[in-house]
Structures are given as structure tokens and as C-alpha cells.
C-alpha positions in Angstrom: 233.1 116.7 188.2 229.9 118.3 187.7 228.0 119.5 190.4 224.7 118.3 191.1 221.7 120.8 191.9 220.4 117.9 193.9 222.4 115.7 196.3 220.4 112.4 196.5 219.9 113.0 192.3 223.5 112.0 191.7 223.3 108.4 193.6 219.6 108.2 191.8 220.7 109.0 188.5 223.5 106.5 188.4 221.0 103.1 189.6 219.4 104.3 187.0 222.3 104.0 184.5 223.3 100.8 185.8 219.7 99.3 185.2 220.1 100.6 181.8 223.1 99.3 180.9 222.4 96.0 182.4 218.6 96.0 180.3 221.1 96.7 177.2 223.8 94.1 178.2 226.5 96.6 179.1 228.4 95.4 181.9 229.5 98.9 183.9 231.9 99.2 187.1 231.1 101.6 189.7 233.9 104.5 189.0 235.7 105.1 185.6 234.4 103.0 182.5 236.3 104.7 180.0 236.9 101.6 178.3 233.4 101.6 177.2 232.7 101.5 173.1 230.8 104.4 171.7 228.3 101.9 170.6 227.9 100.8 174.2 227.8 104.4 175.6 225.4 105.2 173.1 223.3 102.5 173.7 222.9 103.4 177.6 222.2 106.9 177.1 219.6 105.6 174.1 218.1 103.1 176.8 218.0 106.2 179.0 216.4 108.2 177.2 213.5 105.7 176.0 212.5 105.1 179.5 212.6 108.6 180.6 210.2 108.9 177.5 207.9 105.9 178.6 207.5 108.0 182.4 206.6 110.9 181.4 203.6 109.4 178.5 202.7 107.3 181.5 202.6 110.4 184.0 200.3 112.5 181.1 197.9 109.2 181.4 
């Protein structure tokens, strides 16, 4: 498991996958989804990454 520079990031970082996946209709368990579709793994970290975009245009505002 990776180690995370920042304790309280790791519980943070993983609402924030689970609102993704549930804003892209990807239904994910807490624990192992390695069941999950490269399309619908893709599509999480895509979601991700366009709202991570979206803060920081809206924090250069």
C-alpha cells in the first residue's frame, strides 16, 4: 500500500473518489474493486481529474 505523506489526505482523497464515481455512475465498494472495467476506472480518474481542474481555475479567479 502506498504510504501517504498526509494522514487525514488518504480518508479525503477516497470521498472524493466515491463522489466521482457516483457523478459518473460507477458504483464502488469501500475495499477491493478490482472488478472494475478499464472504462469505468478510466472514467473515475477522468472525473477526477476535471474537477481538480475546475478548483484550481476557480482558486486563480
Amino acid at each position: 500500500m502506498k504510504k501517504t505523506l498526509v494522514p487525514d489526505a488518504r480518508e479525503a482523497m477516497n470521498k472524493f473518489k466515491m463522489e466521482a464515481a457516483n457523478e459518473v455512475g460507477v458504483n464502488l465498494n469501500k475495499g477491493y474493486n478490482g472488478d472494475l472495467t478499464a472504462k469505468q476506472a478510466g472514467s473515475i480518474g477522468g472525473q477526477m481529474v476535471k474537477k481538480m481542474i475546475q478548483n484550481a481555475e476557480n482558486a486563480m479567479k
